[in-house]
N, C-alpha and C positions, 0 to 999 in steps of 0.2 A: 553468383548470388545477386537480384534484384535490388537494388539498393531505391529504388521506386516503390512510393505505395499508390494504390487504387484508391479513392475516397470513393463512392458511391451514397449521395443519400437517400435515405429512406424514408419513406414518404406512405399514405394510403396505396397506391399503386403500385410498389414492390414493396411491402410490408410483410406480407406473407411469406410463409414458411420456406413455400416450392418456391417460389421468386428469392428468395435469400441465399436458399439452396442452388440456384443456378448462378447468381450475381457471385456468390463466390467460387464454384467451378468455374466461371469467368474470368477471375482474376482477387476480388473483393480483398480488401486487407483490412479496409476501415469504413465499418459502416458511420454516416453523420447524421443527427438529430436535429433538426432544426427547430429547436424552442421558441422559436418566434409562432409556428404555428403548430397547432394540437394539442392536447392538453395531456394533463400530467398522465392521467391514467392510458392513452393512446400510444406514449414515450414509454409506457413501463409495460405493456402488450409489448410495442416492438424489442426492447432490452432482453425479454424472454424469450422473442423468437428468433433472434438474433443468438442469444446463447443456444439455442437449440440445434442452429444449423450449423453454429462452431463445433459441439461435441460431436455433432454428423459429419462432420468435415474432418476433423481431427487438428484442425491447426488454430492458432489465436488468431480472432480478431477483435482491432481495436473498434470502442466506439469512440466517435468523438461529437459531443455534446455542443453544437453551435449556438449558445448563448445569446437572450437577446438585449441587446445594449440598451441606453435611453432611447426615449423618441422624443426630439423636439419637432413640432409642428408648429405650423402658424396660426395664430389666432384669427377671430372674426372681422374680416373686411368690409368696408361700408360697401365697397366697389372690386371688382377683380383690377390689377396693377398689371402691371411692365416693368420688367428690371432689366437693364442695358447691360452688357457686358462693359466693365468698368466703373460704372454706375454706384455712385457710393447710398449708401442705405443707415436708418436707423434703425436696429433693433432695440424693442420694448419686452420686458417682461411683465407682459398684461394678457389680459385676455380681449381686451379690445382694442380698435387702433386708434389712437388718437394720436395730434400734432403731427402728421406725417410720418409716423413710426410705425412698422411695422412689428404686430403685438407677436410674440414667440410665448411657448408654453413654460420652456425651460428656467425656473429662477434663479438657479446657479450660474445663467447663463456670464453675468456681471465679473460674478467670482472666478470663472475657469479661465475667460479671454481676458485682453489686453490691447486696450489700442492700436492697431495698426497690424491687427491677428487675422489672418484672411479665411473667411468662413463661405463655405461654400452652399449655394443655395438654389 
């Protein structure tokens, strides 16, 4: 017994029925959805044709719905910077830079870190 699964995700280019139908003669255990791109109704095409090549197949497959997280981005620079490795920084929750801070989108940002929290950029 296999105690590994295949993730495979699916995407406009193996979306398709025949292509799902092969990807799990191949192996396929879990097809994955990347909700960061495509939109709802493109996810719900593929969930259908995803079940269709499982009833063709005869065996379960999982989906697994890869969710997408916050996006903090940087805000508007007067100038493009250089950040040094080691190089301490200020982050701002603004949309613009001002006093040598660099502005982030995120305003929870204050509430989730801590002092001395190492944030990777």
């Amino acid at each position: 017994m296999r105690r590994t699964k295949i993730v495979c995700t699916i995407g406009p280019a193996s979306g398709s029925l025949e292509t799902l139908q092969k990807l799990i003669a191949a192996g396929l255990d879990v097809a994955r959805l990347n909700f960061s791109h495509g939109t709802h109704e493109q996810h719900a095409l593929a969930i259908t044709a995803i079940r269709e090549a499982e009833a063709a197949a005869g065996r379960p497959i999982a989906i697994l719905q890869d969710l997408q997280g916050p996006r903090i981005r940087i805000g508007n620079l007067p100038a493009p910077i250089s950040v040094e490795s080691g190089q301490t920084i200020t982050l701002a929750t603004a949309t613009e830079a001002g006093g040598g801070a660099i502005p982030v989108t995120y305003s929870h940002l204050p509430a989730d870190v801590k002092p001395g929290d190492r944030i990777l950029i």
